[in-house]
C-alpha positions in Angstrom: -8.0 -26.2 23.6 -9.6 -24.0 21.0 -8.1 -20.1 20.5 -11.1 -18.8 22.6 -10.0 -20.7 25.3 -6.4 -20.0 24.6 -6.9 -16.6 24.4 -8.4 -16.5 28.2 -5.7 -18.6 29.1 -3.4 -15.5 28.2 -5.5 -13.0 29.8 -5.1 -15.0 32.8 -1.4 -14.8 32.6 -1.5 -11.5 31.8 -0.2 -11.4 28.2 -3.3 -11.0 26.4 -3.3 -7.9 24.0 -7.2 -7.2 24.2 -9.7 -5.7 26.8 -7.1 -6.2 29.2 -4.0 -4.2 28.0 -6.6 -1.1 27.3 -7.6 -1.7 30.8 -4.1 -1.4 32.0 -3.5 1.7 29.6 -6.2 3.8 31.4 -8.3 6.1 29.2 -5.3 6.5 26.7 -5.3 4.1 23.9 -1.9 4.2 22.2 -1.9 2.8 18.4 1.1 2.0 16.5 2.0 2.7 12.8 4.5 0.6 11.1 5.1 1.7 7.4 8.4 1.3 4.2 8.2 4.9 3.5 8.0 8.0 5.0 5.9 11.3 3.0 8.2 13.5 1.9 7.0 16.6 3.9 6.9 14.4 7.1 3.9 12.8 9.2 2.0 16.5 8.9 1.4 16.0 5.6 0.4 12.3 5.2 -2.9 12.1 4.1 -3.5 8.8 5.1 -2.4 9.0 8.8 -4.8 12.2 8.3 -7.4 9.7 7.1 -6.4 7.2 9.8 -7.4 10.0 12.5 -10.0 11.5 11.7 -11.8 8.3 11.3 -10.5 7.5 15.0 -12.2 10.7 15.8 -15.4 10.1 14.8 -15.3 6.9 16.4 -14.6 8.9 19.8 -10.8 8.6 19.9 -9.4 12.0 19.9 -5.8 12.6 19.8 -4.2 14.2 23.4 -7.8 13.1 25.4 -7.7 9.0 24.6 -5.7 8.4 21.9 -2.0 8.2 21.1 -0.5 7.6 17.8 2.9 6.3 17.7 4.4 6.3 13.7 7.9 4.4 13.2 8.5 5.0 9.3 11.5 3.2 7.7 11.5 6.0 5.4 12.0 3.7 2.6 15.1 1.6 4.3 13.4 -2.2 5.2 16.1 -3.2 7.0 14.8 -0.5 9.9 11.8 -2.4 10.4 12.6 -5.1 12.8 13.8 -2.7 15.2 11.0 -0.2 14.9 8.5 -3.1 15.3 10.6 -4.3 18.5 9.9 -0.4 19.2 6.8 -0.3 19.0 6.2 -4.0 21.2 8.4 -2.4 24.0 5.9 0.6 24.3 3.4 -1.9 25.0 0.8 -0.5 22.3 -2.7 -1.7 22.1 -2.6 -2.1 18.4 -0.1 -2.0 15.4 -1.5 -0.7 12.3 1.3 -2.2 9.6 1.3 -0.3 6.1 2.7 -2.9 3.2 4.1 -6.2 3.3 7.5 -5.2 4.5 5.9 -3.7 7.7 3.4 -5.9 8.0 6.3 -8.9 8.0 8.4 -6.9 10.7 5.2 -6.8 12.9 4.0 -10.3 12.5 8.2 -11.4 13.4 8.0 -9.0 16.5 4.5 -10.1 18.3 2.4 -13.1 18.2 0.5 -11.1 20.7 -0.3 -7.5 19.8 -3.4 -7.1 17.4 -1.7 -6.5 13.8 -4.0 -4.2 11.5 -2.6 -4.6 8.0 -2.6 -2.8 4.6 -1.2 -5.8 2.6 -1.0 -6.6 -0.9 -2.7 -10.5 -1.2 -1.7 -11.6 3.0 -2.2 -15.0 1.4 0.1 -15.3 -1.0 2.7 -13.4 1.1 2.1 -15.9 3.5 1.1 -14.1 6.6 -2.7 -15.9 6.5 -4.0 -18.9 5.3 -7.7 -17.5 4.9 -9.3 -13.8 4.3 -12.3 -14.8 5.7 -10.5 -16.3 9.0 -7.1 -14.8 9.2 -6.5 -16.7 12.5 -3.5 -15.3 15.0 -3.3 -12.2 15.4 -4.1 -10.3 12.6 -6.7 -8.6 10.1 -7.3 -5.9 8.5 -7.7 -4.6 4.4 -6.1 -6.8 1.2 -5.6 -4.1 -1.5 -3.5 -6.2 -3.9 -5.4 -6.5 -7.5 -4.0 -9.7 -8.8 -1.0 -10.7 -11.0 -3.3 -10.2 -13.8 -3.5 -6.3 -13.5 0.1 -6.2 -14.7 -0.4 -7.5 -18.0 -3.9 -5.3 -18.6 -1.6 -2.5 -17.6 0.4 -2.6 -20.3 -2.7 -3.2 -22.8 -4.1 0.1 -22.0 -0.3 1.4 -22.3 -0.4 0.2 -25.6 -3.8 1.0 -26.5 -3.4 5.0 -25.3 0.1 5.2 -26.9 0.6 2.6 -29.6 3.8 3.9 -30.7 5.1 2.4 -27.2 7.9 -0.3 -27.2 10.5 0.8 -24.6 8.4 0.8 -21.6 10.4 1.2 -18.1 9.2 -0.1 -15.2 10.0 1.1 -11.7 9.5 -1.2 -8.7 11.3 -2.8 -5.6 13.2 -5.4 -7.2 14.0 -4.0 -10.2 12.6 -6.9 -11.3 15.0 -9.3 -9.9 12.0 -11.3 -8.0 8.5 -11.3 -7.4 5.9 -13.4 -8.8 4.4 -10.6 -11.2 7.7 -10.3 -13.1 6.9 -13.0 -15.3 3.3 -12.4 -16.0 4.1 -8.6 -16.9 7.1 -9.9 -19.3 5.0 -12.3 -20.7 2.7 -9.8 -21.5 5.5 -7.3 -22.6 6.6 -10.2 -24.9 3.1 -10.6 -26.4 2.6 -6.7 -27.3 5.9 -6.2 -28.4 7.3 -4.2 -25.5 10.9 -4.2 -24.0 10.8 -3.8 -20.2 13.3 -1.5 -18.9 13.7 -2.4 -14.8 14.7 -0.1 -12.3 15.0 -0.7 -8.8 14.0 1.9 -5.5 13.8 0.3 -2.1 14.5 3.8 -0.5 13.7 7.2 -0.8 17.1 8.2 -2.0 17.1 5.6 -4.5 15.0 7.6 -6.8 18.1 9.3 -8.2 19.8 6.3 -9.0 16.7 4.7 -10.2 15.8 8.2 -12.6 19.4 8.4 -13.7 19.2 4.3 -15.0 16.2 4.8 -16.3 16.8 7.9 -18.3 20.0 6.4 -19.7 17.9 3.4 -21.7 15.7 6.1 -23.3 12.2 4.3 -22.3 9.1 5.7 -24.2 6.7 4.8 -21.7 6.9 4.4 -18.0 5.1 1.7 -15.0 5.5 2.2 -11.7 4.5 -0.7 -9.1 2.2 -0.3 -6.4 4.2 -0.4 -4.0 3.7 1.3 -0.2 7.2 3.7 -1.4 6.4 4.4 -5.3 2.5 5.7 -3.9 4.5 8.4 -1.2 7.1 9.2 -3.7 4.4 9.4 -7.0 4.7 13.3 -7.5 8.3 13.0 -7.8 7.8 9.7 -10.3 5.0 11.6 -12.4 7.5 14.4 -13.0 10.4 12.2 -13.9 7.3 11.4 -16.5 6.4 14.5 -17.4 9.9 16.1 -17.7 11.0 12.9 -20.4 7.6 13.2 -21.9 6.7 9.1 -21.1 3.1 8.0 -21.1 2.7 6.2 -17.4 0.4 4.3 -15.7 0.3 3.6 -12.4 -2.0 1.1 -9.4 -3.2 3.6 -7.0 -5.9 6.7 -8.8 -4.2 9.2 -6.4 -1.4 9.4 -9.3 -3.9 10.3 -12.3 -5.4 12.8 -10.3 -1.9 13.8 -9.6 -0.7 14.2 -13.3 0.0 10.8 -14.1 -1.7 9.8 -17.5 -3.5 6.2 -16.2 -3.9 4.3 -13.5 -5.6 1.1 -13.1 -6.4 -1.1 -9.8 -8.7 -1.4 -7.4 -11.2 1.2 -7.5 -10.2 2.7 -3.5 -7.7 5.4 -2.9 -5.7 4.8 -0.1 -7.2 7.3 2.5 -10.8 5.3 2.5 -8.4 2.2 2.9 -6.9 3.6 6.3 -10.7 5.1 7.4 -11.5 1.6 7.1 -8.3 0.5 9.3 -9.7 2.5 12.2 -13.1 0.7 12.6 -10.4 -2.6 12.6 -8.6 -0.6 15.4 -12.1 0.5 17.5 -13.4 -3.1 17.1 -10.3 -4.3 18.9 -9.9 -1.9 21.4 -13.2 -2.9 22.3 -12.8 -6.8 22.5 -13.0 -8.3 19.4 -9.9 -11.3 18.4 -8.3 -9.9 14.9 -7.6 -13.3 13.9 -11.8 -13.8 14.1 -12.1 -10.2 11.3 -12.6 -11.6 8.4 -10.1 -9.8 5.8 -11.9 -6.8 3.6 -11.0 -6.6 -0.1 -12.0 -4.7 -2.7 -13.9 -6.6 -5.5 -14.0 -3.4 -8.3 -11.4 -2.1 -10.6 -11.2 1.4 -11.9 -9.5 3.0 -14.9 -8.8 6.9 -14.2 -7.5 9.0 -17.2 -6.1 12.3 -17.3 -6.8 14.3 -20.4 -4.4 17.0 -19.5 -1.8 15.1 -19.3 -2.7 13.2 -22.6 -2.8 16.7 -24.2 0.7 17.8 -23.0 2.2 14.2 -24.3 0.2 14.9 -27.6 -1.8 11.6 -27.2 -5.6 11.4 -28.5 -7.0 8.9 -26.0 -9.3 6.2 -28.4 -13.2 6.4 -27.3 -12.7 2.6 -26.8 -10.4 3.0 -24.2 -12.2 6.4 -21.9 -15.6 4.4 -22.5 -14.1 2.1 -19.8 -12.5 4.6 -17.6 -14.8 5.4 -14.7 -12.7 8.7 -14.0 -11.7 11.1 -16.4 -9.5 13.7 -15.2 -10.1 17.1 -18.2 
């Protein structure tokens, strides 16, 4: 039997998650949202759920008249997941729109039936697909992970905007007790000279911890992962920056144009990543199988600088470096 056939096998047993379920829902399409983190002024001031419904709109889902949006945040605690995935199956949504790996994990362990929308970092390598162009399953949806690579050109530009850098802290999940770009960004650290400094924030109120442990090794420099929780919590990571006067750099642009001094990645921001979510979303609702939407990933990096911030560490940025940067912030 091939999944075409499989899939109307379902819908004749009642279990498939596609034109039928929004037939059963009526005129009211309800949309889950899975993510790690929750914005620190709450769901009114998330841009990217903002982003997310907007797009809907203009796509002629309006919020109250056809369209509910249900949000389950962990707010930074990943052991809430599984049960806010088993939530959101158990109010029978049409579609679950998963923000990171962590969610996207809790959703794919909850339903093999509900369409998953994700916002992963490489689905591949995390092991949730064997293919972006044929994802298979049930899911789809936007790869914004940059490579292992990025970690060691992170550090270059570090070095090559402040080369008196050598302490250089670096705040992610872990704290650097796993992943596979631990060793490519020490290898690199190794190479230029640098001492990483880890620090660890799974939740929100591990930022404390994480400033206090960091602050208490006296980095010079500071990189913050791109994870789902260090891109909600960047203003408060930018001033932990500012306030010690470290040079940063960090994977999404929103934080350069937020005060950080760098960041390099993929040339998106994270709003147009969740516009693009809801034509994943409309597609479904109106038939399509996820596992047949191919995966969309950027294929461009960008380099944003901000001068002001530059100024305020005391930093002349070299020519060779903002000839490169396709966003200067003055």
């Amino acid at each position: 039997m091939n999944r075409r056939d499989a899939v109307l096998a379902l819908v004749a047993l009642g279990t498939a998650p596609l034109a039928s379920r929004a037939q059963q829902s009526g005129s009211m399409y309800r949309i889950g949202l899975l993510s790690s983190g929750r914005p620190p002024g709450g769901d009114a001031a998330d841009p990217y759920l903002a982003a997310l419904i907007a797009a809907l709109r203009e796509l002629g889902y309006t919020e109250g008249t056809n369209l509910k949006i249900e949000a389950r945040r962990a707010g930074g605690n990943l052991d809430r997941l599984p049960a806010l995935a088993a939530e959101l199956v158990g109010l029978n949504v049409e579609v679950i729109l998963a923000g990171g790996n962590p969610a996207v994990d809790a959703a794919r362990r909850a339903t093999q039936v509900i369409p998953i929308v994700m916002v992963s970092s490489d689905p591949v390598r995390a092991g949730f697909i064997q293919s972006l162009s044929r994802p298979g399953a049930n899911l789809t949806g936007l790869s914004i992970d940059a490579g292992l690579a990025v970690w060691g050109k992170r550090l270059q530009l570090l070095k090559e905007a402040a080369p008196q850098v050598s302490r250089v802290a670096v705040l992610s999940r872990t704290g650097g007790r796993q992943g596979a770009w631990v060793p490519v960004l020490e290898r690199a650290a190794h190479r230029l000279g640098f001492v990483l400094l880890h620090a660890g924030a799974k939740r929100s109120e591990d930022f404390v911890s994480a400033f206090a442990a960091m602050s208490a090794r006296t980095p010079d420099a500071l990189i913050a992962s791109d994870t789902p929780l260090n891109l909600l919590y960047r203003k408060p990571i930018i001033e932990f920056a500012a306030l010690h006067r470290l040079p940063d750099i960090h994977g999404y642009r929103e934080a350069a144009e937020d005060g950080a001094l760098m960041s390099y990645g993929f040339g998106i921001d994270m709003a147009a990543v969740y516009r693009q979510a809801a034509s994943y979303i409309d597609r479904i609702l109106r038939g399509a199988i996820p596992g047949d939407l191919p995966i969309q990933q950027p294929t461009q990096f960008s380099l944003a600088v901000n001068l002001k911030t530059a100024a305020a560490l005391g930093l002349t940025i070299p020519p060779s470096l903002l000839v490169r940067a396709d966003r200067i912030i003055a």
